[in-house]
N, C-alpha and C positions, 0 to 999 in steps of 0.2 A: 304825526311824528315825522321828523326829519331825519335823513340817513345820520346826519350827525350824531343825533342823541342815538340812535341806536348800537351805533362803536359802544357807548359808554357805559350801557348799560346792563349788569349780571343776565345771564340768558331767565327768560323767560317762557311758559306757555299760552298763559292768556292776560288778560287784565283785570283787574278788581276795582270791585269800587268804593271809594272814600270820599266825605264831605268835606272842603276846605273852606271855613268861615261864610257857610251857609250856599256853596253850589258842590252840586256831585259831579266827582270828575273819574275817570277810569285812567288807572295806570297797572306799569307793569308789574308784576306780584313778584315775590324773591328779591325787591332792590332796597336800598335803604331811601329813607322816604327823601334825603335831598336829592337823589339820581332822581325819583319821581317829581318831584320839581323842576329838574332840568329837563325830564319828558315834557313836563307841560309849556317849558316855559325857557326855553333851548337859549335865548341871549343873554336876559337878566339873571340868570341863574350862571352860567359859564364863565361873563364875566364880574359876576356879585366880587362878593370882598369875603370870602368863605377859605378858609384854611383847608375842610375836607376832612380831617383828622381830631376834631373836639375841641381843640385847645383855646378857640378862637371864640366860641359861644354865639356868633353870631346868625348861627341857622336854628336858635330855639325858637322850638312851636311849643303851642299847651295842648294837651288832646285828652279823651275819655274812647273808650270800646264802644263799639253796638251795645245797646240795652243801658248804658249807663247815663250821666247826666252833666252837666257841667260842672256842680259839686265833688262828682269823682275827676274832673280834671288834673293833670299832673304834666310836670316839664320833662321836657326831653332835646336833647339835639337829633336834628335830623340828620346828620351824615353817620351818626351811627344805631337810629332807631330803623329797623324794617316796618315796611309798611303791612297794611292787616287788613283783610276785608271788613270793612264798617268801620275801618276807623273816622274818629269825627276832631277834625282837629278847627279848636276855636281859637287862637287865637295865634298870631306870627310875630316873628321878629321883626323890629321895622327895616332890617337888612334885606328880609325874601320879600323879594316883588313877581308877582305873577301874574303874567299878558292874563287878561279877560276875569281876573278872580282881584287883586288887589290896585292894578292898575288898567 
């Protein structure tokens, strides 16, 4: 994590871990999962093309809970979906690009 993303992001105690299109990554818990994208992935995500606020749809991911399947898949935007230990998200917008996961 760089000092940068950390200004940005809601206080934290530990980090959790979620799967993004098939690698496990550990981020901060209590943030919404685009702040967790910009932890992982501090340039392409700061200066993406993301409004931050819904309106703009370009940070949707598709994801399911621990225990569930791909069938239970459902859409969400990330800048206002919180992240969740085991979440499994399959599949992104082709807006989020993330160092070492989609690029």
């Amino acid at each position: 994590m760089s000092d940068q993303s950390a200004d940005l992001l809601d206080p934290y105690e530990k980090l959790i871990n979620l799967e993004i299109i098939g690698k496990r990554v550990s981020v901060p818990e209590k943030n919404r999962l685009l702040r967790c994208f910009q932890y992982l992935s501090i340039n392409t995500i700061s200066y993406g093309d993301f409004c931050w606020n819904g309106d703009c749809t370009n940070c949707q991911i598709w994801y399911h809970l621990k225990g569930q399947d791909e069938q239970n898949d459902r859409p969400a935007l990330s800048c206002r979906l919180e992240c969740e230990e085991g979440m499994v998200i399959t599949r992104l917008s082709r807006f989020i690009e993330l160092e070492g996961i989609t690029k």
